[in-house]
Backbone as a ProteinNet text record, in pm:
[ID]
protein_1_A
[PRIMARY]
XXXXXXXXXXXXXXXXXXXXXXXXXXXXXXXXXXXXXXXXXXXXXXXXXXXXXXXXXXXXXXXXXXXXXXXXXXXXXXXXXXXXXXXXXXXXXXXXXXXXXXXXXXXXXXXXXXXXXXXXXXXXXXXXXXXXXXXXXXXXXXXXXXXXXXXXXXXXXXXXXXXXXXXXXXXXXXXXXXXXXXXXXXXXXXXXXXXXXXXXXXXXXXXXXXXXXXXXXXXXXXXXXXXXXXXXXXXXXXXXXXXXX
[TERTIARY]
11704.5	11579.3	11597.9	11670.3	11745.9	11860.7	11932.2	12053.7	12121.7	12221.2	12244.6	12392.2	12456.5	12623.8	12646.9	12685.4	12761.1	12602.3	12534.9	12393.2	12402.1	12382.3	12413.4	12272.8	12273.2	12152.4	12229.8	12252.8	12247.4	12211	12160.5	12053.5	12174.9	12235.4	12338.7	12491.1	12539.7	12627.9	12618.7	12467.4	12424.4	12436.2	12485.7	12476.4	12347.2	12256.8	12172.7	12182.4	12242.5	12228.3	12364.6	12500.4	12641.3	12695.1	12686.6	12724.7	12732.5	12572.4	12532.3	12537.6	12568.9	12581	12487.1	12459.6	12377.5	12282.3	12294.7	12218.3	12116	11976	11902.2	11799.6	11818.1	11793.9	11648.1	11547.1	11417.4	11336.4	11271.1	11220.5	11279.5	11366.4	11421.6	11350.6	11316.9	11252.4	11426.8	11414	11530.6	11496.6	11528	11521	11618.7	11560.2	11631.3	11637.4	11740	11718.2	11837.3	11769.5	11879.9	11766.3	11868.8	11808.8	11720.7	11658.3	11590.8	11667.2	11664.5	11791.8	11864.5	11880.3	11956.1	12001.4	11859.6	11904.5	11785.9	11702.2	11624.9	11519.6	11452.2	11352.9	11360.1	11480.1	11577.4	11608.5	11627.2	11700.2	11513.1	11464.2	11330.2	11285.6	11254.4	11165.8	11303.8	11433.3	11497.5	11488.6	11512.4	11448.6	11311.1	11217	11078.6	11092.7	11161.9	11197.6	11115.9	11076.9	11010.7	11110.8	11253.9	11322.8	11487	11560.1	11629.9	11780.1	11853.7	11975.3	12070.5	12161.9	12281.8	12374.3	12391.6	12524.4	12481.4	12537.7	12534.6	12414.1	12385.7	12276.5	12218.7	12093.9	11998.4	11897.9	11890.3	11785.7	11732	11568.1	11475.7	11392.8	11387.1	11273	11368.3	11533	11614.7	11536.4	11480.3	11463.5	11542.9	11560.4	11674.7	11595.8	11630.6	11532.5	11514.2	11644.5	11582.4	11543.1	11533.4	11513.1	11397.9	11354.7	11220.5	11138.6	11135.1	11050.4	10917.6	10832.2	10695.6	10676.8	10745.2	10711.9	10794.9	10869.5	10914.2	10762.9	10706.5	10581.7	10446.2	10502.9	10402.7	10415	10504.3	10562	10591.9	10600.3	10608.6	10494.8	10473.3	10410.4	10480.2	10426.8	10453.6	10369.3	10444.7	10382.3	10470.5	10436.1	10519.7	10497.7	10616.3	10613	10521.1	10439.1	10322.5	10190.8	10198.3	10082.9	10007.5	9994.4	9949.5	9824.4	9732.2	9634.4	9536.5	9368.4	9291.5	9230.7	9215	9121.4	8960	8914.5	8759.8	8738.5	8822.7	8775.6	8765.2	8684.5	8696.7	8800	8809.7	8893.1	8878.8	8752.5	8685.8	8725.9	8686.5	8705.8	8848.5	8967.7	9086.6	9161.2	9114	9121.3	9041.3	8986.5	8876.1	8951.2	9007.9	9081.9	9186.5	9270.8	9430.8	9408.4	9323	9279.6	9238.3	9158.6	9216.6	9288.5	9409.3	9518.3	9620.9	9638.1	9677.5	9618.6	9503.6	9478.3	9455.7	9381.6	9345.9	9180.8	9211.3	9028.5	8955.2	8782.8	8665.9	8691.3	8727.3	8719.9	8822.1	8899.4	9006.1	9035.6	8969.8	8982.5	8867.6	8757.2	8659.5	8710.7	8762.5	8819.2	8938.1	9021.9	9119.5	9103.6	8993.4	8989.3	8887.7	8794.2	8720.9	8807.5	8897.7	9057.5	9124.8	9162.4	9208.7	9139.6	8991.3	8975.9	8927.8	8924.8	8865.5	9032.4	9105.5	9265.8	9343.1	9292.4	9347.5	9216.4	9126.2	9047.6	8972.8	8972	8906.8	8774.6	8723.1	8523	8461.6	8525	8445	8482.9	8552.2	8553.3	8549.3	8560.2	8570.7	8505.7	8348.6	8283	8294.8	8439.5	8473	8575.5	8532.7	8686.9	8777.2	8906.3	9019.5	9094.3	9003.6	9045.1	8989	8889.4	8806.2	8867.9	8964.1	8994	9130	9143.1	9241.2	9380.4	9516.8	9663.8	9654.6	9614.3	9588.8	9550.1	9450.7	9333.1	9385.4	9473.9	9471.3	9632	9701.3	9816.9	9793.2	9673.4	9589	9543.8	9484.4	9445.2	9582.8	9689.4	9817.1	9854.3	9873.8	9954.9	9866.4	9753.6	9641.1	9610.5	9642.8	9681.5	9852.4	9914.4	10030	10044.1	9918.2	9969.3	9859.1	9759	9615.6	9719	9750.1	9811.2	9957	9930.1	10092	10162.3	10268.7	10358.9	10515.4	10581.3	10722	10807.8	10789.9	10876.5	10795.1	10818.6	10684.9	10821.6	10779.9	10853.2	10816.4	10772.2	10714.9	10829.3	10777.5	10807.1	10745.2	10801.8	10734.3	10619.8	10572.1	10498.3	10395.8	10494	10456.9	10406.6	10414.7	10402.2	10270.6	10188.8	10071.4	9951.5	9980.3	9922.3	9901.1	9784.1	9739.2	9811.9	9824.4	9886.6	9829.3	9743.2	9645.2	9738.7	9676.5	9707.9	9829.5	9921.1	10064	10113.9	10042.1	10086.3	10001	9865.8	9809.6	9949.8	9980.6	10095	10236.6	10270.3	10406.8	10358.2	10285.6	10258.3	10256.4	10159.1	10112.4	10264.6	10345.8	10508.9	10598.4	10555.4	10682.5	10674.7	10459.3	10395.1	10419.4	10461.3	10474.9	10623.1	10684.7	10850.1	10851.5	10806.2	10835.6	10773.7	10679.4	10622.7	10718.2	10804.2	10906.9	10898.8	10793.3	10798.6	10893.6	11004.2	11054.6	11063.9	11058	10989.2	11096.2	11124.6	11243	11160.4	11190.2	11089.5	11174.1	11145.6	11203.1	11121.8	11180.8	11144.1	11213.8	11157.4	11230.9	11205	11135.5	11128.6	11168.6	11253.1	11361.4	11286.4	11242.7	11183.5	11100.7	11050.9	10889.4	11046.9	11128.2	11233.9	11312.3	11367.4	11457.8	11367.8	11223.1	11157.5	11118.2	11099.4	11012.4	11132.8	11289.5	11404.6	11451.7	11518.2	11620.6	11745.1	11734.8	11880.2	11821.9	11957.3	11904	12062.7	11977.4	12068.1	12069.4	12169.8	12178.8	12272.8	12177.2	12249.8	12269	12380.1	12424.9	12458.1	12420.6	12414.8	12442.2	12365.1	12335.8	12457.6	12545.9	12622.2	12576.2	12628	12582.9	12686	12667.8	12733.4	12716.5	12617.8	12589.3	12503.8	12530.8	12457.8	12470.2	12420.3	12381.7	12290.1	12311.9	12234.2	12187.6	12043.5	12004.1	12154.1	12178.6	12330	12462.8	12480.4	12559.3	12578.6	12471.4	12461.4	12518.1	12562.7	12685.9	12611.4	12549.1	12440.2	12296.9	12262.5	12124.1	12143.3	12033.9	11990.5	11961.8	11927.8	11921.8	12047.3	12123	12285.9	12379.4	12367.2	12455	12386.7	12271.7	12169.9	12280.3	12248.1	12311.8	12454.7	12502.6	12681.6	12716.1	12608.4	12640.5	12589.7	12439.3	12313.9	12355.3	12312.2	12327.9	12301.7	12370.5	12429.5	12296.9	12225.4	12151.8	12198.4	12116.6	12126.7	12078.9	12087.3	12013.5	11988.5	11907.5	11841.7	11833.9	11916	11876.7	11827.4	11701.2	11631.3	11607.6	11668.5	11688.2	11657.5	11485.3	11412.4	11291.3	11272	11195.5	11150.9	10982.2	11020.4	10997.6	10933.2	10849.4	10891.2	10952.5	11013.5	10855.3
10540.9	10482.8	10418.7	10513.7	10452.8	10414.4	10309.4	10275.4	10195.3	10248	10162.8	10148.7	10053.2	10042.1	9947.6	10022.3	9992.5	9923	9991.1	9919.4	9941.6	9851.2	9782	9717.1	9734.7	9726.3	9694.3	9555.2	9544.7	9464.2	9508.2	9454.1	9405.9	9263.7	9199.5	9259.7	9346.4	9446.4	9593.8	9668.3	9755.3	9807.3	9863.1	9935.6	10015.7	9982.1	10090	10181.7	10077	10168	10112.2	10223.1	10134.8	10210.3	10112	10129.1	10239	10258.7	10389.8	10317.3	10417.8	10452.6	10592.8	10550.8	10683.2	10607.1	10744.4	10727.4	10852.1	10790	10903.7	10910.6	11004.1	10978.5	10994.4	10935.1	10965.4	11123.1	11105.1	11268.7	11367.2	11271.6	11392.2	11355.7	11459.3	11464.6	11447.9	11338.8	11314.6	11329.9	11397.1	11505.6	11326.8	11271.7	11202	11234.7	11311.2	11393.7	11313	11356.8	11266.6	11313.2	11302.4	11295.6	11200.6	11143.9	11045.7	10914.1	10833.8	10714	10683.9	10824.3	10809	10744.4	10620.5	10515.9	10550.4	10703.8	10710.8	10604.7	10590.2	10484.4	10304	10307.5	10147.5	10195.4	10296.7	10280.2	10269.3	10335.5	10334.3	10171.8	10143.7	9999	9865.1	9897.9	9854.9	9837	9977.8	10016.3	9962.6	9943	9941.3	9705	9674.5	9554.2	9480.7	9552.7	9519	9431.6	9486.7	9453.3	9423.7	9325.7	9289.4	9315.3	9340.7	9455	9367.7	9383.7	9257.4	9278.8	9346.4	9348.7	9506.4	9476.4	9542.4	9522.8	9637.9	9619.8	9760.7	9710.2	9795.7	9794.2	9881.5	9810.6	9968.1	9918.1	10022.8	9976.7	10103.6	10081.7	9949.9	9937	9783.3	9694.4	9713.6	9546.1	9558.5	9414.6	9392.4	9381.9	9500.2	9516.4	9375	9308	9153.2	9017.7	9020.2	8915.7	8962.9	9090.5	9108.5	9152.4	9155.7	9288.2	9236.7	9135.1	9135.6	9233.3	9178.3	9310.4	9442.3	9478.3	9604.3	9633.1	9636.7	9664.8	9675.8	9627.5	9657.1	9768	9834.6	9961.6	10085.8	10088	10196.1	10242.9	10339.9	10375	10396.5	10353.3	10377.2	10421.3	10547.3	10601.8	10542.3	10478.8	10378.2	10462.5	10460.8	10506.8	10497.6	10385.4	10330.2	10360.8	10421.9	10365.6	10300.5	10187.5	10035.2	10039	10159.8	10109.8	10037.3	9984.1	9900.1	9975.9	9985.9	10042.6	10031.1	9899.9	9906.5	9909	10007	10019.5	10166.7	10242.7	10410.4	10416.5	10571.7	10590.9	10583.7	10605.5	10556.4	10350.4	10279.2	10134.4	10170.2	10206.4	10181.6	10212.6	10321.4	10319.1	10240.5	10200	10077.8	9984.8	9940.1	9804	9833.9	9952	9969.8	9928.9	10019.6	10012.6	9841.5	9776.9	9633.7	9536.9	9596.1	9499.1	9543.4	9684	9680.4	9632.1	9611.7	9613.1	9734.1	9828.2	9928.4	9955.6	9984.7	9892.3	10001.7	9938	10047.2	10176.9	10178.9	10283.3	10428.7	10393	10460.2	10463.6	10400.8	10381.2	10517	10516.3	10585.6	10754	10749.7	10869.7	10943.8	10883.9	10885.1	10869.9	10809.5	10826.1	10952.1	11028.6	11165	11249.3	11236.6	11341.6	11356.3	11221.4	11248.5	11240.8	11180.8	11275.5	11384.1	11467.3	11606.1	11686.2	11651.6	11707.7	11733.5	11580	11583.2	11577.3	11676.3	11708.2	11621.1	11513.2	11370.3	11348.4	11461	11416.3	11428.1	11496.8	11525.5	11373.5	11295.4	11157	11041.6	11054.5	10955.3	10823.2	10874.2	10704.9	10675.1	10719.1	10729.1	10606.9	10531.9	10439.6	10512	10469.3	10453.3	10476.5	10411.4	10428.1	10520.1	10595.2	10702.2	10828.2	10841.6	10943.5	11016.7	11165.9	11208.5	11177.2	11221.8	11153.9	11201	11332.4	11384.9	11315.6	11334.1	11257.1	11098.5	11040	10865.6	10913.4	11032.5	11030.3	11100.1	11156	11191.3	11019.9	10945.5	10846.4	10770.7	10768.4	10659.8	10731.3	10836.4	10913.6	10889	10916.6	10870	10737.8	10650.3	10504.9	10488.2	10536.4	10530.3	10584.6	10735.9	10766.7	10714.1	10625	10564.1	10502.6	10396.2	10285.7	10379.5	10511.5	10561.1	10517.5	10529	10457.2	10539.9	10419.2	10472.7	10582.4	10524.3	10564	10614.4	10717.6	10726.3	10724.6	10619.5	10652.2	10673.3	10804.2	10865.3	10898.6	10887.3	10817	10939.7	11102.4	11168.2	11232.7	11249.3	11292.5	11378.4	11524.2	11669.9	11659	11556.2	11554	11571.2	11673.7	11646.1	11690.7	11740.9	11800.5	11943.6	12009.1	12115.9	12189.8	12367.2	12432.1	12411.5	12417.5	12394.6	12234.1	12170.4	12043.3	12024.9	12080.7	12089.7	12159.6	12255.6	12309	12207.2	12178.7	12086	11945.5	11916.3	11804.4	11834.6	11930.9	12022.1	12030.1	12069.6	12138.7	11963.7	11892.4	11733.6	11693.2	11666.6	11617	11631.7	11813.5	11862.8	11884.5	11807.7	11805.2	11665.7	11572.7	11391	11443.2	11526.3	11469.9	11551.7	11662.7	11700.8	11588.1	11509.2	11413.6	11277.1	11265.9	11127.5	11042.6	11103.7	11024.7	11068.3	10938.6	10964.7	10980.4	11099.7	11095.5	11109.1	10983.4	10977.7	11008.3	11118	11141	11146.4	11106.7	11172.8	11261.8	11343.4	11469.6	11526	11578	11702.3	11764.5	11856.3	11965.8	12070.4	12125.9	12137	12256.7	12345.3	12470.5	12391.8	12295.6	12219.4	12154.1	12050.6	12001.7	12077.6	12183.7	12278.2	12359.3	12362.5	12423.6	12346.3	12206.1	12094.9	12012.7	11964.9	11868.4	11948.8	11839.8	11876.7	11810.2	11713.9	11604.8	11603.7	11650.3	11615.2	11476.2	11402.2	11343.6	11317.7	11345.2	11322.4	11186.5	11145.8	11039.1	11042.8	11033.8	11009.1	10942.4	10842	10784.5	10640.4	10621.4	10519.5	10549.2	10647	10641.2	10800.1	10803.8	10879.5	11042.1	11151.9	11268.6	11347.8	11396.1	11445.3	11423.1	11404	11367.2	11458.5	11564.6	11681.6	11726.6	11800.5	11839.8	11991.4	12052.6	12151.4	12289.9	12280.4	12369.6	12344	12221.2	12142.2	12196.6	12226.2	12282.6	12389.6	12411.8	12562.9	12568.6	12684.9	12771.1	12719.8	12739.3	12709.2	12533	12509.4	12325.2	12332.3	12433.2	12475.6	12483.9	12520.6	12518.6	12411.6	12372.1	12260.1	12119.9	12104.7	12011.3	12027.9	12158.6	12168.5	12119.4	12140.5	12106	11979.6	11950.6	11776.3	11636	11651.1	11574.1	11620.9	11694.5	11692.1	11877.3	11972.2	12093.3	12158.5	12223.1	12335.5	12343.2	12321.1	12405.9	12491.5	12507	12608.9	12555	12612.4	12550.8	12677.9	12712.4	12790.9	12766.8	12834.8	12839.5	12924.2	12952.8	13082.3	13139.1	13015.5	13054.2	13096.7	13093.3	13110.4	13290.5	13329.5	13470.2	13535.4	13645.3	13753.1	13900.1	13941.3	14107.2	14164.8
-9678.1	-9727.5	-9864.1	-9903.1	-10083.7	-10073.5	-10129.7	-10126.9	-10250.8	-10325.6	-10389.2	-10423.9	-10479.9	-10469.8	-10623.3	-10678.9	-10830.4	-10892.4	-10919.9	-10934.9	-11160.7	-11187.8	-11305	-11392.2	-11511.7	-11591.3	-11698.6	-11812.1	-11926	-12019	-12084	-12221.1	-12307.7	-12288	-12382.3	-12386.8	-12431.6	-12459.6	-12405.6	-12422.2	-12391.9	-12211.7	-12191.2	-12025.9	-12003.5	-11962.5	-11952.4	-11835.8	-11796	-11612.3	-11593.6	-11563.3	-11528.5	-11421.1	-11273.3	-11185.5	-11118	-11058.7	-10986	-10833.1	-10781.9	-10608	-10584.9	-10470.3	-10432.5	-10295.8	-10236.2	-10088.5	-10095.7	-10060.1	-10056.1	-9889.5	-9838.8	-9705.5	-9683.6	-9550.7	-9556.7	-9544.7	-9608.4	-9632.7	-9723.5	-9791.5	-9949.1	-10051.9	-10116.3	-10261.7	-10367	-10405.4	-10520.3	-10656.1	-10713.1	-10870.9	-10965.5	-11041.5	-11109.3	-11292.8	-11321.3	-11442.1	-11511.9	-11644	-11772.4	-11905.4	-12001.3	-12181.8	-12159	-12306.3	-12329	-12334.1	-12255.1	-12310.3	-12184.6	-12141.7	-11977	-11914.2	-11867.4	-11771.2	-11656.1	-11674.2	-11552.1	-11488.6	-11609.7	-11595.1	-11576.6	-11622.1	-11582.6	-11431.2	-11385.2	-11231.6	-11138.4	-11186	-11100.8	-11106.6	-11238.6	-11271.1	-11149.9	-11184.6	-11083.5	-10902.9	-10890.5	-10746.9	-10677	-10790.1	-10723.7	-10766.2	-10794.4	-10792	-10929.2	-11025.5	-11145.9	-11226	-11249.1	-11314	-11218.2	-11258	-11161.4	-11243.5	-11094.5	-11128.2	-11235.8	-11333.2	-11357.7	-11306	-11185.4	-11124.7	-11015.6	-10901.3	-10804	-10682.7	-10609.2	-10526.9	-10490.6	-10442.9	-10403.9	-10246.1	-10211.4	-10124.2	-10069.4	-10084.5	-10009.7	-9907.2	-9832	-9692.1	-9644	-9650.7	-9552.3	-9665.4	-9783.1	-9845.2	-9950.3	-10008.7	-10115.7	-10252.1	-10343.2	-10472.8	-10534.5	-10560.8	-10579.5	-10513.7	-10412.5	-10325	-10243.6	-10211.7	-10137.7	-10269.2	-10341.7	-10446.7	-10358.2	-10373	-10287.9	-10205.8	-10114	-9943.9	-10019.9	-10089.4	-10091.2	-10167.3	-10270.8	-10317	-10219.9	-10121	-10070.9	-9925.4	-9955.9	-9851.7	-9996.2	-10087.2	-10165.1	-10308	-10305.4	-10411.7	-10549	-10638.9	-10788.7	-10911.8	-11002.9	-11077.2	-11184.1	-11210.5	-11403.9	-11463.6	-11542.6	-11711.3	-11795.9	-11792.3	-11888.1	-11791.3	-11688.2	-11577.3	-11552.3	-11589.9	-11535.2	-11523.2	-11575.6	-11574.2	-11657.6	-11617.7	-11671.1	-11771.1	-11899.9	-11964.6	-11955.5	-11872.7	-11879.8	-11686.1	-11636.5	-11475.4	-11516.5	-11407	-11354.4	-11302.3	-11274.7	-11209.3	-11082	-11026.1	-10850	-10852	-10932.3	-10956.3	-10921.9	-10997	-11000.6	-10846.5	-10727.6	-10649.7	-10545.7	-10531.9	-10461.1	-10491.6	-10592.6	-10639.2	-10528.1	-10602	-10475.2	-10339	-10285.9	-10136.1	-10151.8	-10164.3	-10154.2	-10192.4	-10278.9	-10253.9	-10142.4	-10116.1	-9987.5	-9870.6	-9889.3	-9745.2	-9636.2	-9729.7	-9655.7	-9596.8	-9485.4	-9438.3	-9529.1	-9483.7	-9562.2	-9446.5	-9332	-9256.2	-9337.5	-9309.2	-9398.2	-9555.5	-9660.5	-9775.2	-9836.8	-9765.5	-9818.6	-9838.3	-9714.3	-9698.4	-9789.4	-9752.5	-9876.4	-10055	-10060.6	-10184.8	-10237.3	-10148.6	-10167.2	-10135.8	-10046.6	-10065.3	-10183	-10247.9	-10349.9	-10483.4	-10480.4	-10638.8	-10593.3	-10480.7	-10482.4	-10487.1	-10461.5	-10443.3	-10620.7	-10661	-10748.9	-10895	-10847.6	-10960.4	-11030.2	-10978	-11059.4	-11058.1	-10977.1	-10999.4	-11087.6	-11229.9	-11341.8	-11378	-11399.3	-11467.1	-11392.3	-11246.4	-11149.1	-11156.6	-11275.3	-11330.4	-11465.4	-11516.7	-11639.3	-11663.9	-11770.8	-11748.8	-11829.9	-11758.4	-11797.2	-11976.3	-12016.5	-12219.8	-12256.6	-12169.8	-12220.6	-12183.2	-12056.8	-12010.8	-12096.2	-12089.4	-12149.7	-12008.1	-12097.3	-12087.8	-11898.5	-11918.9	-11763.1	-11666.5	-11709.7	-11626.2	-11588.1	-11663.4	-11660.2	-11551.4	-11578.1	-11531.7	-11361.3	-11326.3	-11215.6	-11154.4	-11195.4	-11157.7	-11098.2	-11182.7	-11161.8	-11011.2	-11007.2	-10920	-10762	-10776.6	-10703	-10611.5	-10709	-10666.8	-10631.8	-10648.2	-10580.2	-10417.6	-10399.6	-10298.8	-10190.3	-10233.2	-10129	-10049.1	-10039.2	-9959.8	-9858	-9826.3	-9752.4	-9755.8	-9865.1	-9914.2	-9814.6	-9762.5	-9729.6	-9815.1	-9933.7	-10063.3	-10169.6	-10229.5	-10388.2	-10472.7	-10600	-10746	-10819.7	-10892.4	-10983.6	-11113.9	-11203.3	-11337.2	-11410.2	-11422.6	-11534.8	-11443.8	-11331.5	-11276	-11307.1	-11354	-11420.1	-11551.1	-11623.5	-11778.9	-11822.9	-11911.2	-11937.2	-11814.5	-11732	-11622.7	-11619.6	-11602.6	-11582.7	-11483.1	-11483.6	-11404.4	-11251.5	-11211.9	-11094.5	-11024.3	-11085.8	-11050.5	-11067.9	-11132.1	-11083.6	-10936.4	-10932.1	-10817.2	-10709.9	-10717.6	-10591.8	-10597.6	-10655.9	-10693	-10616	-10650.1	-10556.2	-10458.3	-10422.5	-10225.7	-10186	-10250.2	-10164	-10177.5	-10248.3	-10241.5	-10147.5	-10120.2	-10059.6	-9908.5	-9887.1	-9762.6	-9695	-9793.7	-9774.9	-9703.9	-9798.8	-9757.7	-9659.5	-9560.9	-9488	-9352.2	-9370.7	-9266.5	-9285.8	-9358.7	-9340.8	-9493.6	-9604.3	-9705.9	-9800.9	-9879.5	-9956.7	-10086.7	-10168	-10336	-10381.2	-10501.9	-10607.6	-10737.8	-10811.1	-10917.3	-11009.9	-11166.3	-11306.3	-11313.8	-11445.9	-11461	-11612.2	-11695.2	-11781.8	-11765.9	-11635.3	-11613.7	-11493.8	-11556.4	-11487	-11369.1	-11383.9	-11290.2	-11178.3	-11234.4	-11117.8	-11034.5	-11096.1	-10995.9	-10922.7	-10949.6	-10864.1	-10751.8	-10787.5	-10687.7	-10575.8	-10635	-10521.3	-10469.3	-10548.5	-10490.5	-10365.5	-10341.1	-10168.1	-10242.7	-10364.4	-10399.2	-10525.1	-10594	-10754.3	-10786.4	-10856	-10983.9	-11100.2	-11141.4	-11329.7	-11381.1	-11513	-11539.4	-11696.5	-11746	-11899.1	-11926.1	-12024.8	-12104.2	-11959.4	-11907.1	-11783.4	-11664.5	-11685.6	-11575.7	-11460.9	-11354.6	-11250.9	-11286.5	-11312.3	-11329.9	-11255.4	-11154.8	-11046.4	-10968	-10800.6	-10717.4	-10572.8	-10568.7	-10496.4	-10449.6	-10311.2	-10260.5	-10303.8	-10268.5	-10306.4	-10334.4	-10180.9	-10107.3	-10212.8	-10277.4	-10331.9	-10475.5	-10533.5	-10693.4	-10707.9	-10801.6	-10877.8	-10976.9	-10934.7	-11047.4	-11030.8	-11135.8	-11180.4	-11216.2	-11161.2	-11237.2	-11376.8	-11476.5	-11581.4	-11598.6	-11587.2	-11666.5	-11593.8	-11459.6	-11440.5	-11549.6	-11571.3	-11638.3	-11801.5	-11827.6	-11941.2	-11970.3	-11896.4	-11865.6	-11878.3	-11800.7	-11731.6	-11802.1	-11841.9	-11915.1	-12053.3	-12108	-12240.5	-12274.3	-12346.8	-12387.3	-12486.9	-12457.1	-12497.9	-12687.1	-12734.2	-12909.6	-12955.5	-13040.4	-13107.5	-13281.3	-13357	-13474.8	-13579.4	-13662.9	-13727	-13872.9	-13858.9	-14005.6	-14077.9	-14135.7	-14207.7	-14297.6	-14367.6	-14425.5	-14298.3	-14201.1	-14103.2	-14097.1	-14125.8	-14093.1	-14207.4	-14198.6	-14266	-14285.5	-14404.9	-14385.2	-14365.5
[MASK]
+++++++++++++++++++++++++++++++++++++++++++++++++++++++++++++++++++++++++++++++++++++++++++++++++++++++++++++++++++++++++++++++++++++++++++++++++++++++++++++++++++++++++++++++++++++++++++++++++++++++++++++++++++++++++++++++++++++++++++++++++++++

């Protein structure tokens, strides 16, 4: 469903993304973990055909990230980094909008969207716009509009961040309920416990290149200490004015 071969990102001199491979099959939840700087969010904005590769290839759902991006956008869901949304729509507006740029009739649109702001907690603000709502709430809405239109593919961008315990867990079960029916979720993440509980395939990337690409069965140890090993090494901070006899 995911595919990619020496897939390449650079800003002048800079590598952001240098020559990742990776196959991710339909119905795996893919864990995409890295520091800040990584390369995670260059491989997604890539993948979903926003930004176009400088060398290598890609292709999802059989389309070519740069030569279809149209029709690939319009078979996958996306949760951006920035989440794309309008500051003077609701969050009910912002789904009514989705459902018609897909092309999802009134029969089926109505429905789906009282599933998901009742799923995903959104009726206290649902006639709230957008600039008014807290980081949650706007990051409830993005996620929301990614998953109206049944998307082949979801790319979620930070998913867990800023989200309530509740709605984290309603968030895990709906993920790990898509990928067991054929949908494929490539997610970032710094958090490592929500990913090792919800992935089937994790990957890590440093400093834009690929360091591990494994299956659940595949990992030696904990994703907490291979993460550490691999991404970037655990510190410690001592302050040693810190602290009260």
């Amino acid at each position: 469903m995911i595919s990619c071969r020496g897939l390449t990102k650079r800003f002048g001199e800079f590598a952001a993304v240098d020559g990742i491979s990776l196959e991710v099959a339909p119905g795996t939840i893919c864990a995409c973990l890295g520091a800040n700087g990584a390369g995670k969010s260059t491989t997604v904005r890539m993948l979903t055909g926003l930004l176009k590769p400088t060398s290598g290839e890609a292709t999802v759902c059989g389309l070519d990230v740069s030569r279809d991006s149209l029709e690939l956008r319009r078979q996958i869901g996306v949760l951006p980094e920035d989440l794309g949304l309008f500051e003077d729509l609701s969050v009910e507006e912002h789904l009514r909008l989705t459902a018609d740029v897909y092309g999802v009739s009134d029969s089926h649109s109505g429905k789906r969207i009282e599933q998901l702001i009742t799923g995903l907690r959104l009726e206290p603000a649902r006639h709230t716009f957008a600039g008014r709502c807290s980081h949650g709430t706007r990051k409830k809405t993005a996620l929301a509009m990614a998953l109206l239109p049944n998307p082949k593919v979801l790319f979620l961008d930070e998913p867990f961040e800023a989200i309530d315990p509740v709605t984290s867990k309603t968030m895990r079960d709906l993920l790990v309920s898509a990928a067991a029916r054929g949908v494929t979720v490539f997610l970032t993440s710094h958090i490592l416990p929500v990913a090792e509980e919800i992935a089937t395939r994790f990957v890590i990337l440093r400093e834009g290149r690929l360091v591990l690409n494994a299956s659940r069965a595949e990992l030696e140890g904990s994703l907490e200490q291979v993460y550490f090993d691999l991404a970037e090494p655990a510190g410690t901070v001592a302050l040693d004015w810190l602290g009260h006899d």
